[in-house]
C-alpha positions as CSV (number, residue, x, y, z in Angstrom):
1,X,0.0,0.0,0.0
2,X,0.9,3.4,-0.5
3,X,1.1,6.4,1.4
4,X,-2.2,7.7,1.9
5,X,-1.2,11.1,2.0
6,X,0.2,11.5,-1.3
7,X,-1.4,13.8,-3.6
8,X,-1.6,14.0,-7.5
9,X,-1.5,17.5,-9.4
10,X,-4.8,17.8,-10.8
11,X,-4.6,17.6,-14.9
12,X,-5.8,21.4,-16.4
13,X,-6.3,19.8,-19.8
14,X,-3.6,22.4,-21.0
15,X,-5.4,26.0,-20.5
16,X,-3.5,28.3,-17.4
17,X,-5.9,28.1,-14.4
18,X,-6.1,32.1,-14.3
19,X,-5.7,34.5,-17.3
20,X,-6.2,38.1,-17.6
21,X,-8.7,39.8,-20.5
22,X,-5.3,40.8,-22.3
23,X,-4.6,37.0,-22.5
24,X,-1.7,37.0,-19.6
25,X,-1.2,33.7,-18.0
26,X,1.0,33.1,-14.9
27,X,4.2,32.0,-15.9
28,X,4.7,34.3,-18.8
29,X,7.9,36.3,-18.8
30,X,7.7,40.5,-18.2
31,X,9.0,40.5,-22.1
32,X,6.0,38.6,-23.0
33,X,3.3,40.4,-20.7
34,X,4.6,44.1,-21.6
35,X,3.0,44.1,-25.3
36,X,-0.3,42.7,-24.0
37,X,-0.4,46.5,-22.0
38,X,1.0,49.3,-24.0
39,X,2.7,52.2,-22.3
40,X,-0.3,54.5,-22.1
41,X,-2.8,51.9,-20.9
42,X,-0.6,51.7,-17.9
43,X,-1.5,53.8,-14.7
44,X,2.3,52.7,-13.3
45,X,5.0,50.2,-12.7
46,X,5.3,49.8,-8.8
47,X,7.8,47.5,-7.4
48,X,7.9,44.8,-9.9
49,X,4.2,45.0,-10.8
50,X,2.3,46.2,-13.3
51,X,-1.0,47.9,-12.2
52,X,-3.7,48.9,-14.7
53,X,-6.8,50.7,-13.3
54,X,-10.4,50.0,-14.5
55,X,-13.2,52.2,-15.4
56,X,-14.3,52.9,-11.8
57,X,-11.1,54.8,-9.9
58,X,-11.5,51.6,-6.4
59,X,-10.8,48.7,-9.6
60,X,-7.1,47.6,-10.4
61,X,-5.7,45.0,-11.8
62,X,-2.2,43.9,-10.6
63,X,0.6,41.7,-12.2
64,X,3.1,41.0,-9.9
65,X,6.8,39.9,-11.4
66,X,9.0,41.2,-8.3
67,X,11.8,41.8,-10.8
68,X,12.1,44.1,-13.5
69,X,14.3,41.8,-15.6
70,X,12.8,40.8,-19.0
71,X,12.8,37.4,-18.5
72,X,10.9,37.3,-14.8
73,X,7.6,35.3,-14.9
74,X,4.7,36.4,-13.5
75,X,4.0,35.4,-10.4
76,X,1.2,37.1,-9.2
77,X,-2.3,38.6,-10.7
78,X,-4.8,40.5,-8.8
79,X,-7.4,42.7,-9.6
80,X,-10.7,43.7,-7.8
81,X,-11.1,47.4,-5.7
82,X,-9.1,48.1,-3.2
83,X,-9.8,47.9,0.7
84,X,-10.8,51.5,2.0
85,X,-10.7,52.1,6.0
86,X,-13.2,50.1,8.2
């Protein structure tokens, strides 16, 4: 018998798990992710991230790469509005 607490990755059937409207996937490289948002549809580069706002000023959308070298992956995507004070 086996160990019974050994676990299996689940198969995806190929397709990234999360992906953004602009088609970025987790794993893709800075290089890659850049063209997908041009210069002037970016609100700003913080930190390693790129951060997009939406339509309403609360909505962003976050790619986190944590270095700015071209050939980082992406590590990281968020998007949603942000917290305000409760």
């Amino acid at each position: 018998m086996g160990n019974p607490t050994t676990t299996k990755p689940i198969a995806l059937g190929g397709n990234p798990p999360l992906s953004t409207a602009a088609g970025a996937t987790l794993g893709m490289t800075l290089a890659q992710v850049r063209p997908l948002y041009p210069a002037e549809d970016l609100s700003r580069v913080e930190g390693g991230a790129i951060v997009v706002y939406g339509t309403r000023g609360s909505d962003r959308l976050s790619l986190g790469f944590f270095e700015s070298d071209p050939s980082t992956p992406l590590q990281e995507i968020k998007g949603g509005a942000t917290c305000g004070d409760f």
